[in-house]
C-alpha positions in Angstrom: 79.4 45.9 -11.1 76.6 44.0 -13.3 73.4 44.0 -12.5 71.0 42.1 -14.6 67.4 41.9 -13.6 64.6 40.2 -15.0 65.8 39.2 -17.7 64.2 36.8 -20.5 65.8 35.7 -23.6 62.7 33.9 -25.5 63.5 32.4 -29.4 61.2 32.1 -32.0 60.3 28.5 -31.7 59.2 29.3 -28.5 62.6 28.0 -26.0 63.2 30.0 -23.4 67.0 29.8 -22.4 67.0 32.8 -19.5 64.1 32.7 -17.3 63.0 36.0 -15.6 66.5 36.2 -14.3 68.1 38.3 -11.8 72.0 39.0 -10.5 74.3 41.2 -9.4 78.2 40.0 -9.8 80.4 42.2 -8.9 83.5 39.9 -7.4 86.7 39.7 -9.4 86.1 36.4 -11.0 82.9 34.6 -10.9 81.9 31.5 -12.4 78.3 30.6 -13.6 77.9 26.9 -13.8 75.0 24.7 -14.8 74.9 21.7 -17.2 74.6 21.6 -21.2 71.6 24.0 -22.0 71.0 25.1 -18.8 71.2 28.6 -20.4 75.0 29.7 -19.3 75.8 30.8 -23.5 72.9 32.5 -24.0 73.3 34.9 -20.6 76.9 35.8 -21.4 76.3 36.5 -25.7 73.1 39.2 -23.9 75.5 40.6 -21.3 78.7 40.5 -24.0 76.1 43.0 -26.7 75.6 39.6 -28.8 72.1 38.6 -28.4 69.5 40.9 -27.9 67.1 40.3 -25.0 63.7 39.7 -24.5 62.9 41.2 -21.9 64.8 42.7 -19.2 68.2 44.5 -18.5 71.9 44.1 -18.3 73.6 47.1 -16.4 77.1 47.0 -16.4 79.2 49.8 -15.0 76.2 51.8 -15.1 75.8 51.1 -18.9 72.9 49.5 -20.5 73.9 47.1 -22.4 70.7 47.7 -25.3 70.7 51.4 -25.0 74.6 52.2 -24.4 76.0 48.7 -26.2 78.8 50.8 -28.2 80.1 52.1 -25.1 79.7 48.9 -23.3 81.6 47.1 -25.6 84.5 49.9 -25.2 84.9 48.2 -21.7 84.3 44.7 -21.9 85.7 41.8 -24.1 84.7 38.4 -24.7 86.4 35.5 -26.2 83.2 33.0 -27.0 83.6 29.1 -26.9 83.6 28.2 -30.4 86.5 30.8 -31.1 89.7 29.1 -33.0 93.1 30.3 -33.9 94.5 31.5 -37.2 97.7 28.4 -37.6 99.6 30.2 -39.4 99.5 33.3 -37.7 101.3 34.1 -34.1 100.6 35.0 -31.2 102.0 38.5 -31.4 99.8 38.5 -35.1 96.9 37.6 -32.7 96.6 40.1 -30.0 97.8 42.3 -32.6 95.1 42.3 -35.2 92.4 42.4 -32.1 93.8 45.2 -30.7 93.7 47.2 -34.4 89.8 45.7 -34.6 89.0 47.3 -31.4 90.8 50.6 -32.6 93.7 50.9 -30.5 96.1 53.4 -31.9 99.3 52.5 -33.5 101.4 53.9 -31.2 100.0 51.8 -28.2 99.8 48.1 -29.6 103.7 46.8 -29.7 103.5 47.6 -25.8 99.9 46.2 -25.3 100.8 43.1 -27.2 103.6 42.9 -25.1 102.8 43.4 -21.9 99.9 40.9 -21.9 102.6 38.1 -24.0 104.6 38.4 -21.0 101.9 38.3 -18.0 100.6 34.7 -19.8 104.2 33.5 -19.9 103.4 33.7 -24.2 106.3 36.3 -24.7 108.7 33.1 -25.7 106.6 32.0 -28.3 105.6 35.1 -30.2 107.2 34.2 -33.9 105.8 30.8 -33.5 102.3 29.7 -35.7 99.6 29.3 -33.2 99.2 26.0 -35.1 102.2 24.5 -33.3 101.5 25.4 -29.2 99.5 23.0 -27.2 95.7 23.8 -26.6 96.1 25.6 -23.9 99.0 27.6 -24.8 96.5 28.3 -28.0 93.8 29.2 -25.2 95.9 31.3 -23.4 96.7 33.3 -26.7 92.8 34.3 -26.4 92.9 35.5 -22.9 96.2 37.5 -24.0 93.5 39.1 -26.3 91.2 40.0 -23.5 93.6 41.6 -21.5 95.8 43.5 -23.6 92.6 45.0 -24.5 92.3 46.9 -21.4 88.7 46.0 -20.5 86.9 46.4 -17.4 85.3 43.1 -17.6 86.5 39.8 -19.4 83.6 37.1 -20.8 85.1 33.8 -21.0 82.8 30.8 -22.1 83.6 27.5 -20.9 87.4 28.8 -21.7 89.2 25.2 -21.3 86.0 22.7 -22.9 88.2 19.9 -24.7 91.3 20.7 -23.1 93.6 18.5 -20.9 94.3 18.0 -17.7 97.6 20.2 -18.3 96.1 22.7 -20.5 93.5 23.2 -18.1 95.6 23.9 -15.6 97.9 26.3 -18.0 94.6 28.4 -18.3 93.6 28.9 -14.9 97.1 30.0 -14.2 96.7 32.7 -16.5 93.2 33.7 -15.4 94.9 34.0 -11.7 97.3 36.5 -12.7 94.5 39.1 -14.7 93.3 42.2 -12.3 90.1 42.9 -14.2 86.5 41.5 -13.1 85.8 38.0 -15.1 82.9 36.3 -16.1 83.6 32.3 -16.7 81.1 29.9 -17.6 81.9 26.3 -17.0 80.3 22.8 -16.8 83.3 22.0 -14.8 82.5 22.1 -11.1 86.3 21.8 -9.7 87.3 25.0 -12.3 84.9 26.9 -10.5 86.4 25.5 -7.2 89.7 26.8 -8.0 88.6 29.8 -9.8 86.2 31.6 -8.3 85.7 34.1 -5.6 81.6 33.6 -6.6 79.8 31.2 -7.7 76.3 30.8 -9.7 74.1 28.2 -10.6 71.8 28.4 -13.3 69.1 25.3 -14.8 66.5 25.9 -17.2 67.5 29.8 -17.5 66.9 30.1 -13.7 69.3 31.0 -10.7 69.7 28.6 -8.5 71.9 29.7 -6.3 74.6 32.2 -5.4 77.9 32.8 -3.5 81.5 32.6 -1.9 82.7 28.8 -2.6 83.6 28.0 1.0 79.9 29.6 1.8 78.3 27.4 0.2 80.2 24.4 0.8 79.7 25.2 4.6 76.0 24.0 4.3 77.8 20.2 4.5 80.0 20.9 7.0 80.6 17.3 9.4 78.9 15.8 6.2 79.6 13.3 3.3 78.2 12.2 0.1 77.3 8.8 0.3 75.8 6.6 -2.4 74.0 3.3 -2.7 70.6 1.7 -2.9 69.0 4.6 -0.8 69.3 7.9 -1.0 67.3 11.2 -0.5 67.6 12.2 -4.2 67.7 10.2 -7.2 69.7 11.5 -10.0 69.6 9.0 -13.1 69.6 6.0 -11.3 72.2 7.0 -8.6 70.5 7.5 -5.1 72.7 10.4 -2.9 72.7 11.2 0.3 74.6 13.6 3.3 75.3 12.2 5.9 77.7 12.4 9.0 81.0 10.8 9.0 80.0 8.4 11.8 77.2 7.2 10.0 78.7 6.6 6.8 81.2 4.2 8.6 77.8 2.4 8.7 76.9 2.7 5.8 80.1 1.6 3.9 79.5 -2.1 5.5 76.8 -2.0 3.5 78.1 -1.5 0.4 77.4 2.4 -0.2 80.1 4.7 -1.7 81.4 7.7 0.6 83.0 11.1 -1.2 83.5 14.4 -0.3 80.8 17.3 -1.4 81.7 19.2 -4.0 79.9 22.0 -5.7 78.1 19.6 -7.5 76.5 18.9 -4.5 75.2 22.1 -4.1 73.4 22.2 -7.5 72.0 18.9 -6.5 70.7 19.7 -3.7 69.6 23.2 -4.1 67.0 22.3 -7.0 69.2 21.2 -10.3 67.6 18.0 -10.0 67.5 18.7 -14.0 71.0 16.8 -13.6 68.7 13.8 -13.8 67.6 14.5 -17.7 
């Protein structure tokens, strides 16, 4: 469980990137979405003992995150967005070397390196340079690292940014299989879709909203997404509306556009009117 309440992450030029924010996530994975800058980084480096806070608190598994952050990082790990591989090294070399930073014995990595090889389907490809696998084999060679690590709760941010369609798809595979609670940030509204048991949205540093994917898609249920040269919100230059299926038969005569919602909807229509910036 991770509670975080209140919390404020202020820099000294004066941005604030988390806004007096409060959660509690304690499904197995949950995804925190919001567009570039809407503060998603910045939350997981303070809950990951990266960033100091403001203000505020991060409780996770009872531990303070400030006051207890040695023993919080004891059970958590986080692989950050900006993280690359070593080319010439493999991935056994990998998920090796992070298991003798974090101070695993000896005795215990061969089988932890192992074990998490083979649940990412990376066991085939342990000799090979890092260098040489595709990007997400490369990105699944980090999430090996999480998990061989034993931690209660995995950060992951935006884990599949610049990736393919097939890479992406290699990743959330591999994030499926994991038993541990994870923390995902993505700008990618179907990842979350297909990822998550939870979702939340975040603009400006702010919750937005919260909860089960099919929860909050059932706020559209018997509607559509229609857009054309009217619309209830106006989100840079494109005018949106929900309406029933029967009326947007109607509406396609005159020359609107009809989709299906998508999470995107939500933020749209739950206050990340932002989207317009």
């Amino acid at each position: 469980m991770i509670e975080i309440s209140h919390l404020v992450k202020r820099y000294a030029d004066g941005a604030v990137a988390v806004n007096d924010l409060s959660l509690r996530l304690g499904k197995r994975i949950t995804c925190i979405l919001g567009k570039n800058g809407a503060g998603k980084t910045t939350l997981i480096r303070i809950m990951s003992t990266q960033l100091m806070p403001t203000s505020g608190s991060v409780i996770i598994n009872g531990l303070d995150v400030v006051k207890d952050a040695a023993a919080v990082r004891d059970i958590i790990s986080s692989i950050p967005q900006e993280v690359k591989v070593m080319g010439i090294a493999t991935p056994y070399d990998h998920v090796s070397m992070y298991l003798h930073a974090r101070g695993l014995p000896d005795s215990k990595i061969d089988k932890a390196s192992e074990k998490a090889l083979r649940e990412l389907d990376l066991w085939g490809v342990r000799d090979k340079c890092t260098a040489d696998l595709s990007g997400g084999m490369r990105r699944k060679v980090f999430v090996a690292m999480a998990i061989a690590s034993g931690a209660n709760v995995i950060f992951l941010d935006e884990p599949t940014t610049g990736l393919d369609p097939i890479s992406r798809l290699e990743v959330w595979s591999s994030l499926k299989k994991l038993r541990c609670e994870i923390i995902v940030t993505t700008h990618y509204m179907e990842e979350a879709k297909e990822l998550s048991e939870e979702v939340v949205l975040i603009d400006h540093g702010k919750v937005v909203v919260q909860g089960g994917v099919e929860e909050l898609l059932g706020r559209f249920r018997g509607r559509v997404r229609a857009e054309g040269p009217r619309g209830d919100y106006l989100i840079g230059g494109l005018h949106i509306s929900y309406v029933t299926k029967a009326k947007a038969e109607r509406l396609v005569e005159k020359g609107y556009t009809i989709k299906q919602v998508t999470l995107e909807d939500i933020f749209i229509t739950s206050g990340g009117g932002s989207l317009a910036d």
